[in-house]
Steps between C-alpha positions, in 0.01 A plus 500: 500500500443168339806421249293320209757300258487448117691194460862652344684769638549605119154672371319343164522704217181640419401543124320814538420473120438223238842456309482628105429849592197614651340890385447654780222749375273200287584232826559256207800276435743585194509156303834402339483619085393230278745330251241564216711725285784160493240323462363636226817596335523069468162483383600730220772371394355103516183684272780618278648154445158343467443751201813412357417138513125555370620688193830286409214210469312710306736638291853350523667669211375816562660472885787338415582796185429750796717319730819503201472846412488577936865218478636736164447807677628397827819378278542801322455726790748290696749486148529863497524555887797278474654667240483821725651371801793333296557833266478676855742281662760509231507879535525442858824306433597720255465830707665232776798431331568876391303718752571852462821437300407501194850665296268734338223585681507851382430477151157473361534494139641269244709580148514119296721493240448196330731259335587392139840321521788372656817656517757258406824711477787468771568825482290811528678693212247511226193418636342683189571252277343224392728231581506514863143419518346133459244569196227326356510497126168759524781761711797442280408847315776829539457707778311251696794530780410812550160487571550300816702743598263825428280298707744465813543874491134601470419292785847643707327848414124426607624387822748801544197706500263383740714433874181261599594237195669177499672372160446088394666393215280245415547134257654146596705243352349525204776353226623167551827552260588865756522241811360551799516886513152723526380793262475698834864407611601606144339874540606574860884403405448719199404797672777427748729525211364809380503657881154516471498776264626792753250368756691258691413670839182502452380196315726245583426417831109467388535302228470103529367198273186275426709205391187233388290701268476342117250727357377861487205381732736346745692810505235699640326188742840421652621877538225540651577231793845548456422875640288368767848267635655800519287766652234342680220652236361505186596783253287825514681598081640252274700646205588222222786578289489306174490520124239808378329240272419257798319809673207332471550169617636593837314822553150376455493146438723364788431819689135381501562128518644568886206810547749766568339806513592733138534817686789296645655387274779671263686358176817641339582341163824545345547419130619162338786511231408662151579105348245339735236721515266343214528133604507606853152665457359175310614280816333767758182457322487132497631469894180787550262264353658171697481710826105610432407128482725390796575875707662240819720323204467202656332269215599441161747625294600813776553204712700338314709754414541579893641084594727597211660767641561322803813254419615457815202399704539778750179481768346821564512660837139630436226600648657386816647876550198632441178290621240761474490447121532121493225438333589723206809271433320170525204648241466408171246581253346764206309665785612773694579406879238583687609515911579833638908603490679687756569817205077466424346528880 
């Protein structure tokens, strides 16, 4: 047999098939896909920009008004995203400083007792009477003494009766001439003296201070946050313990001003002296009116007031305890505040 020879040892390869796919049943040749759709995408968006050009020649106000309220939005939008993320990141290192030990974690409602004076007396003997408390000349009335103390009790009692509540004595260093001691100080070293009225056991080791607040507004505001330091969360109750007369300030006017909800919400007024009572009520009334003009007390006279009760420049620890609510400490106006609250969602 004849040996015939191919050149190589090693065979060709044979393309049996064109490359690109070939269908087998049709005997035609798959072609690659087109690039239309990209190319088309670039046509768009080139027909797009043309239009844009066309009517900024035409009508260059109009495009550029468009174009500042597209800039505003995109601001705004980007403002309050910001805000999020840094209210969100302070309660991250909040909740990273504390994490799960929060002193009382367990409690979910707060009893604020606020302030009205100083207690200037080095002893604790007769903290009835009049002169061991720094007065104003409005206070200097018999039996004044003892209302600050009928308050201390009734908010030692409210909190004896509900095991999920936290006391605050609540009010700064309000009096320049008392020196650098705090309404709240004053109370909780009262009710120590007075072994916290048969509930020492209790009470005591519930009971702390809100040492900034210079107003009945700021009593409730910084309570508020003051409770949030403490147990990780926002009171589900809040009981005010105050004056009868001021009922209305705190229970609907300031109650409102933060949007607490009323169903929430409980007062328990005690009485003022029999000597004060008439002048007392003609002061309520005008500090009523103030707060209906200004319910945040930060402009005018309310403010005013508030600087003056602050003698010793202290800076306030708030909102920083409590971030979630930032914005209701940095708002001022007539308005109610508007943004959602973490008692209102």
């Amino acid at each position: 047999m004849n040996n015939f020879s191919f050149g190589t040892s090693s065979p060709k390869s044979f393309n049996a098939y064109p490359r690109g796919g070939f269908d087998l049943e049709s005997g035609t040749t798959k072609r690659a896909r087109s690039r239309k759709s990209s190319f088309y995408l670039v046509r768009m968006i080139k027909s797009w920009g043309n239009q844009l050009h066309y009517y900024y020649k035409r009508h260059p106000l109009f495009v550029f008004c468009i174009s500042l309220a597209f800039g505003v939005t995109f601001l705004i939008v980007l403002s309050l995203y910001e805000h999020h993320y840094r209210a969100l990141s302070n309660y991250m290192k909040l909740d990273n400083g504390f994490g799960d030990n929060y002193p009382f974690a367990k409690l979910k409602n707060l009893v604020m007792v606020a302030g009205h004076s100083v207690y200037t007396s080095n002893s604790c003997e007769k903290v009835d009477k009049e002169d061991s408390w720094f007065l104003e000349s409005y206070q200097k009335n018999p039996g004044q003494a003892a209302t600050f103390v009928a308050h201390i009790k009734e908010g030692i009692e409210s909190t004896s009766q509900d095991d999920e509540a936290l006391l605050l004595f609540s009010g700064g260093e309000t009096r320049k001439d008392a020196g650098p001691r705090s309404e709240a100080q004053s109370y909780w070293t009262v009710a120590e003296s007075k072994g916290w009225f048969g509930k020492e056991e209790n009470v005591k080791w519930r009971a702390l201070t809100e040492e900034h607040a210079r107003d009945s507004f700021e009593n409730i505001l910084f309570s508020v946050c003051r409770f949030r330091e403490l147990t990780g969360t926002y009171p589900h109750n809040i009981t005010v313990v105050s004056y009868d007369f001021k009922e209305e300030r705190f229970a609907h006017m300031h109650r409102t001003a933060i949007g607490f909800p009323e169903s929430r919400f409980f007062y328990r007024g005690t009485p003022a002296s029999a000597t004060s009572i008439e002048a007392a009520l003609k002061g309520e009334a005008l500090v009523r009116t103030q707060f209906q003009e200004d319910p945040f007390g930060c402009m005018g006279s309310l403010k005013r007031k508030k600087l003056g009760r602050d003698p010793f420049h202290r800076s306030i620890p708030y909102p920083k305890g409590c971030p979630e609510i930032e914005g209701l400490f940095r708002y001022c106006g007539a308005a109610p505040y508007r943004d959602p609250l973490p008692w209102s969602v």
